[in-house]
N, C-alpha and C positions, 0 to 999 in steps of 0.2 A: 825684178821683184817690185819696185819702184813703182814701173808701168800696169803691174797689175793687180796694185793699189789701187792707183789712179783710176784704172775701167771698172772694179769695183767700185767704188765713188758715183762715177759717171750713171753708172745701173740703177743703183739706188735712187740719186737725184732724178731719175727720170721714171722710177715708180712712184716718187712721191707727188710728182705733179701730176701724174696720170690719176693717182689718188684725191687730190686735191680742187680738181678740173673740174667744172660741175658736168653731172651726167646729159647726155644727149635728149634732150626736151620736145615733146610736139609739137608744130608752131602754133595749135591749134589753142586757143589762150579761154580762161574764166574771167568774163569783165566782175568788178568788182561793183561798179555802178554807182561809185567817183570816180569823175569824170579826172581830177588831179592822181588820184591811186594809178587808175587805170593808164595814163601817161606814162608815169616814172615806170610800171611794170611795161611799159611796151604792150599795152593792148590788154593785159588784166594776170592772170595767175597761170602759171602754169600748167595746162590740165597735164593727169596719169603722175602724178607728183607726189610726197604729202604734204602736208604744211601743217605748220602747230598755231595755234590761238588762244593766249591768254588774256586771264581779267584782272585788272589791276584796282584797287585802291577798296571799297565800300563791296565791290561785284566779284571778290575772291571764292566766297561761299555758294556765288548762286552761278555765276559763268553768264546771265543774262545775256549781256549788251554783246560777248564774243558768240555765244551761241545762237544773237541776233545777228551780226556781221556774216556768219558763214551760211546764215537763212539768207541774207541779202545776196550773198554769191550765188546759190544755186538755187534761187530762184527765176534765172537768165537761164536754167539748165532745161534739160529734157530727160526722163527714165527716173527711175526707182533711185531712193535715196535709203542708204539703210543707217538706223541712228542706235548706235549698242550704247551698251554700259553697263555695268554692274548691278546698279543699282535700279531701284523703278524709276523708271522716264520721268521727272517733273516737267518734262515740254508742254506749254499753252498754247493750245491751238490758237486763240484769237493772235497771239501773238507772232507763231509763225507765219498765219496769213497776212499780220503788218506787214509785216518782211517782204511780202510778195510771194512765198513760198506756199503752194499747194497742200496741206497736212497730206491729204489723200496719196502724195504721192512718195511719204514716209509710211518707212519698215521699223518699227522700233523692237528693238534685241533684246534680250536681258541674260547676261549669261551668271554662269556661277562664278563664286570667288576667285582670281587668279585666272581664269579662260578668256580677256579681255580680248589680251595678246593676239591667241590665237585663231579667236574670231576674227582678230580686224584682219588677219593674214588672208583667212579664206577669202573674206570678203574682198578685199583686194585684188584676190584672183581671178575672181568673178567678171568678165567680159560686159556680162550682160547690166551689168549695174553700173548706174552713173558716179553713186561718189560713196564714201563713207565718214560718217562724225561720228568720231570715238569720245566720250564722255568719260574722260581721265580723271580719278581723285589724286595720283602722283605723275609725273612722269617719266616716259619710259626710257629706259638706258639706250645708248651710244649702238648697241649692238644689236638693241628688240628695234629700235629706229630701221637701224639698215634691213632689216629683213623684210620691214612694211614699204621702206626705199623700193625694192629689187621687184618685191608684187607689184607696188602699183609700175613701175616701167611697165613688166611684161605683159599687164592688160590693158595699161592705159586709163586705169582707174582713178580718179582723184580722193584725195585721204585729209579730212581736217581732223589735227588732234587737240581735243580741247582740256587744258585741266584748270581746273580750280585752285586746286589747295598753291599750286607753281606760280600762280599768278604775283603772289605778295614776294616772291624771293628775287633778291636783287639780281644774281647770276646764275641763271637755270642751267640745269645740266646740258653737257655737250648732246647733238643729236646732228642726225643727218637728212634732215628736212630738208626740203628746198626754202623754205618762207618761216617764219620765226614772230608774229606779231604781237601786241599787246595793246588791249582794246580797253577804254576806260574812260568815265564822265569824263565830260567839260561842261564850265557855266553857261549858260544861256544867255542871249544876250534881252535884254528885257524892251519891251516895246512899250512906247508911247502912244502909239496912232489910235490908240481905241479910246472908247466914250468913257475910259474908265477913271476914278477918282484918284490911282496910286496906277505905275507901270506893271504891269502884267510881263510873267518870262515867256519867254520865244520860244522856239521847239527843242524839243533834246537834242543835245551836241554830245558826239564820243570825241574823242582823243585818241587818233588810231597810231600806233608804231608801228614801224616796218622795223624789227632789231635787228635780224638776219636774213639775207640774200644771197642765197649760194650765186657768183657769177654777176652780181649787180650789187648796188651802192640803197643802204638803206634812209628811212627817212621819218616825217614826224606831219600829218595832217591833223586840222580839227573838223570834221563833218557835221553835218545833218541827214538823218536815215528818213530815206523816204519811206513813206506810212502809206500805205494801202489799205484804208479803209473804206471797206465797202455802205453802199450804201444800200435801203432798204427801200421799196415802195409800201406804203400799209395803206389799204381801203377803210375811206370812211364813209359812212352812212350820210346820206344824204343831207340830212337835217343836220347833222352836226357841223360837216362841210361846211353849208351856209351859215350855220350859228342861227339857227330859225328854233333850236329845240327849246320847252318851256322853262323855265326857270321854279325847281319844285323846294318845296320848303325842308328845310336844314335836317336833317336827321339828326335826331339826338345821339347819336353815336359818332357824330363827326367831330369829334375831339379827340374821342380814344384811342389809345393803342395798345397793340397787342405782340401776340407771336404772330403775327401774319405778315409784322413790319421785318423787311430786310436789314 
């Protein structure tokens, strides 16, 4: 009776780590595009994964700078990006093209109340699509996790969940993500070197967390996003070019303003 306790025991302790074990991963990786992130992760995120992204401190309400972070990931990508959510899209384009991310190559979703779930599932299914950002106001349980887990394995799909309102909560609910992060200002550091009378601030710094690492050791950088902005060519008229045009007298209306001002 004793002994077959004991093997009882034994069974169990060995489904639990079978359960515990992180699941078998692509080697095929998402650089993040820190050059230090992408280190500690061995080469960048795990693609066919999901992974969750929250916003911390002032960026709870709006998910910005994590919905800027997951623009910078799959911006290194290739294929269709599909971007749901419940609610209407507030995505800026100028802004995912800082990131580096092509708009053109966003699908933006919108489903009804409660159908988030089951959209990210299909989506997930989906072979022919590269990744999916779910634009979360809560998030999702322990058990809607695993389900969006088991899709992306079986296609190989990458899964960023984003929520907002989770961001400000000190200890978010259990999930079975692979990657768990939390994205949030840091100061700038302020420059001196220009012609100016008082230090001018440097470029925006996030505060990125790695919390949880299924299988790896997490950790705490402070970046700078690189900005991709493009630049314009605009044709000028000859004479203007040179500055040869005449210098004409004042329009009395060049004081006023109107509705015409922005």
């Amino acid at each position: 009776m004793h002994q077959d306790k004991t093997d009882t025991l034994a069974l169990l302790r060995a489904k639990i780590r079978q359960m515990e074990a992180p699941p078998p991963v692509s080697a095929d990786r998402l650089p993040t595009g820190f050059a230090a992130i992408d280190t500690h992760l061995v080469g960048g995120l795990a693609r066919g994964c999901v992974h969750e992204v929250f916003s911390i401190g002032r960026d709870n309400l709006y998910g910005s700078r994590s919905a800027a972070f997951v623009a910078h990931v799959l911006a290194r990508t290739t294929g269709p990006v599909i971007w749901a959510s419940e609610d209407y899209p507030d995505l800026s384009a100028p802004g995912i093209r800082q990131s580096g991310l092509n708009p053109g190559r966003l699908l933006c979703v919108t489903t009804r109340k409660g159908g988030l779930e089951a959209l990210c599932e299909d989506v997930l299914n989906e072979r022919g699509v590269c990744a999916l950002v779910a634009d979360l106001r809560t998030p999702l349980s322990l058990t809607q996790s695993r389900r969006l887990v088991l899709a992306a394995e079986r296609s190989q799909v990458s899964g960023f969940l984003l929520c907002r309102m989770a961001g400000g909560m000190s200890d978010p609910p259990a999930s079975a993500s692979m990657t768990r992060w939390r994205i949030g200002g840091s100061p700038s550091t302020l420059r001196t070197d220009l012609p100016s009378l008082s230090p001018v601030a440097g470029p925006e710094r996030w505060s990125v967390e790695l919390m949880r690492h299924r299988g790896g050791a997490n950790g705490t950088w402070i970046t700078t996003p690189t900005r991709h902005d493009p630049t314009y060519s605009l044709p000028v008229a000859p004479p203007l070019a040179d500055r040869t045009a005449p210098e004409t007298a004042a329009s009395p209306f060049t004081h006023r303003t109107g509705a015409l001002r922005a």
